[in-house]
C-alpha positions as CSV (number, residue, x, y, z in Angstrom):
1,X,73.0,145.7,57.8
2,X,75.7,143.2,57.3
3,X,78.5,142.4,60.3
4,X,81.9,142.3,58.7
5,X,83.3,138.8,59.3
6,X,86.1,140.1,61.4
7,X,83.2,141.4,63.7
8,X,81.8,137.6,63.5
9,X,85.3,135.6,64.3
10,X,86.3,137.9,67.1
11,X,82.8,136.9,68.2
12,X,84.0,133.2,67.8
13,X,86.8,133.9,69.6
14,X,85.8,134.8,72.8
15,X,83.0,132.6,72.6
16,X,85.7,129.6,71.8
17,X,88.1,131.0,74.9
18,X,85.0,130.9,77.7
19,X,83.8,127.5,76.8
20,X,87.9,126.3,77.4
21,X,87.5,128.4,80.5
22,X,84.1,126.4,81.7
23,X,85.7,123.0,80.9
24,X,88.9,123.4,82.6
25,X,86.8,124.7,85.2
26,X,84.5,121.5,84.7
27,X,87.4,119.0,84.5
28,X,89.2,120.4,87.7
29,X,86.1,119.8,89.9
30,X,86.0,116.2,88.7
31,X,89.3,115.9,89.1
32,X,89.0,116.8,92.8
33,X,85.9,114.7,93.0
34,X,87.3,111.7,91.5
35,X,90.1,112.2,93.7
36,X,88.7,112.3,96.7
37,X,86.3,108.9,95.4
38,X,89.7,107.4,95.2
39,X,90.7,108.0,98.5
40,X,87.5,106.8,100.2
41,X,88.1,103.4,97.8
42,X,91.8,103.1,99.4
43,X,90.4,103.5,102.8
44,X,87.6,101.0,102.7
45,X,89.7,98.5,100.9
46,X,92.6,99.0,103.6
47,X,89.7,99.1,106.1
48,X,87.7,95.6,104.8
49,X,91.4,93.9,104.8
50,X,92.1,95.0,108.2
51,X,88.9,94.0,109.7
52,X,89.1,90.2,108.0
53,X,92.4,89.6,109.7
54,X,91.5,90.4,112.7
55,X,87.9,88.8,112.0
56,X,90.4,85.3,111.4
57,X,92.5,86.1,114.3
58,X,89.3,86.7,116.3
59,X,87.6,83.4,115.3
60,X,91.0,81.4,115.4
61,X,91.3,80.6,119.1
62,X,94.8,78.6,117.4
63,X,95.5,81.6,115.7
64,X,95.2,83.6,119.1
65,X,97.0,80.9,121.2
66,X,99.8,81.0,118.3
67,X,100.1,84.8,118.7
68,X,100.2,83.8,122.4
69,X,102.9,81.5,122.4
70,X,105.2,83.5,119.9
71,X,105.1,86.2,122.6
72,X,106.0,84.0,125.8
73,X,108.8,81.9,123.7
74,X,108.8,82.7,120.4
75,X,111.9,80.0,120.0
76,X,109.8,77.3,121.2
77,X,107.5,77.7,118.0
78,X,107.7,74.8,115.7
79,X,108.3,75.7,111.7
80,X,104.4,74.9,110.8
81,X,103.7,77.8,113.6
82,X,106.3,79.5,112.5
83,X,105.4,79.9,108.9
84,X,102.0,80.4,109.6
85,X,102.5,83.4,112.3
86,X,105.0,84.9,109.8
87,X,102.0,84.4,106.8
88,X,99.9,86.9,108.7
89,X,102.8,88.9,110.2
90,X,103.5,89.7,106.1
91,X,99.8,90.3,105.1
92,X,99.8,92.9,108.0
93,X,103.3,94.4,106.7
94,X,102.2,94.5,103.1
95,X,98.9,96.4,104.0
96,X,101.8,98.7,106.1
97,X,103.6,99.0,103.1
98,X,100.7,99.4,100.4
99,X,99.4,102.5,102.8
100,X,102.5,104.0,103.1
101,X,103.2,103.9,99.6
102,X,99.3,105.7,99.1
103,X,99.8,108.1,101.9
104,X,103.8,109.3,99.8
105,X,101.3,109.4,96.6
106,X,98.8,111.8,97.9
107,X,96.1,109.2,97.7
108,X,95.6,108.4,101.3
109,X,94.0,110.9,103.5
110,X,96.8,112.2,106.6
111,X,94.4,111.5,109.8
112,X,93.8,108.2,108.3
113,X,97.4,107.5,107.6
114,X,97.8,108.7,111.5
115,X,96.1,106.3,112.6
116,X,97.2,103.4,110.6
117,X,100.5,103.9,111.2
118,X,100.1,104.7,114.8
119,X,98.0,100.8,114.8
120,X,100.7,99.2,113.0
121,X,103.4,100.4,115.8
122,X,101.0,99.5,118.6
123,X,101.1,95.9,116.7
124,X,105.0,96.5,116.3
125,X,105.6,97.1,120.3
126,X,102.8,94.1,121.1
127,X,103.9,91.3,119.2
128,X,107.3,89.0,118.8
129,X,106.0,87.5,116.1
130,X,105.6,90.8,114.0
131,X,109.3,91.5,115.0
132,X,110.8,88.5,114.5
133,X,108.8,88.6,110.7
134,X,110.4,91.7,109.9
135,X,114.3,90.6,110.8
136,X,113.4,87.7,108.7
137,X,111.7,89.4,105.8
138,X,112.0,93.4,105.8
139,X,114.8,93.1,103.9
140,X,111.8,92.3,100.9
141,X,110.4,96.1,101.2
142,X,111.4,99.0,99.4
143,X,114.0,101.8,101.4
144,X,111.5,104.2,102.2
145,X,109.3,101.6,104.1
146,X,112.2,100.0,105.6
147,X,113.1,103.3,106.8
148,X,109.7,103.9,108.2
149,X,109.5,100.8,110.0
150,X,112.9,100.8,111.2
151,X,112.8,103.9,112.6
152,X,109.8,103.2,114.9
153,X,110.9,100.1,116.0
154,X,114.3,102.5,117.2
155,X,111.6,104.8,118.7
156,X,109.5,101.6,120.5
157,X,112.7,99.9,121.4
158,X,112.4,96.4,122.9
159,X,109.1,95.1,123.0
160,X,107.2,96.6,126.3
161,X,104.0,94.0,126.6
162,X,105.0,90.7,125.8
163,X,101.5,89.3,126.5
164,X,100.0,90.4,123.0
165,X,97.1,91.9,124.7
166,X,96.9,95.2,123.2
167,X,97.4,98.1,125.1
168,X,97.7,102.0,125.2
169,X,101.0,102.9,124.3
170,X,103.8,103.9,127.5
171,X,101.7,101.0,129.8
């Protein structure tokens, strides 16, 4: 009994198609998984960054007195303080930036994004240093960012706790 060899590549055929089928199938689950690896990356980087600033801010009682001052009389800062409160005003902007670049790419997660952005405006409405930083240096960012920013600080309007303690927003 002999198979004709059309038989035999039809047979080849649809053999061929349903192992494409099982690796596109195979390559869109790792997609999703490497995906989602990538977005638990971002976060924990964005997270480690976050928590060593405030870790140096924390354990900087001039750091602290600094972000004190700025808030009382933020004109009465000398240039050394100056720079210095508008080094870490940028870092905190940059992460700002970085995260809102990640979150218009897909690759940051929306609740997480939420509640960056929501820290980064109570930071915004808390602190003359971090609005005196951006009039100096927004101009830096890209538009969308600067559009971001700008249009919270138009939604805090002028700085509601000048005493840099941090607070629940409307107190």
């Amino acid at each position: 009994m002999s198979v004709p060899l059309e038989e035999i590549a039809l047979f080849a055929e649809i053999i061929g198609g349903a192992a494409v089928i099982i690796t596109l199938v195979y390559f869109a689950i790792e997609m999703r998984r490497n995906t989602k690896a990538i977005r638990s990356a971002t976060h924990q980087q964005q997270v480690d960054t976050t928590v060593a600033l405030h870790t140096a801010v924390a354990n900087d009682g001039q750091l602290a007195t600094l972000i004190s001052r700025a808030n009382d009389d933020y004109s009465s800062l000398e240039p050394p303080e100056i720079i210095r409160l508008q080094f870490l005003c940028t870092s905190y902007f940059n992460m700002w930036d970085y995260q809102h670049s990640n979150m218009r790419k897909k690759l940051f997660d929306t609740d997480a994004w939420n509640v960056w952005d929501q820290g980064m405006s109570v930071l915004l409405n808390s602190f003359v240093g971090m609005r005196e930083t951006w009039t100096i240096l927004g101009h830096i960012y890209g538009d969308d960012f600067k559009r971001h920013v700008e249009t919270e600080i138009n939604r805090l309007g002028p700085i509601a706790n000048r005493t840099g303690v941090l607070q629940k927003e409307g107190r």
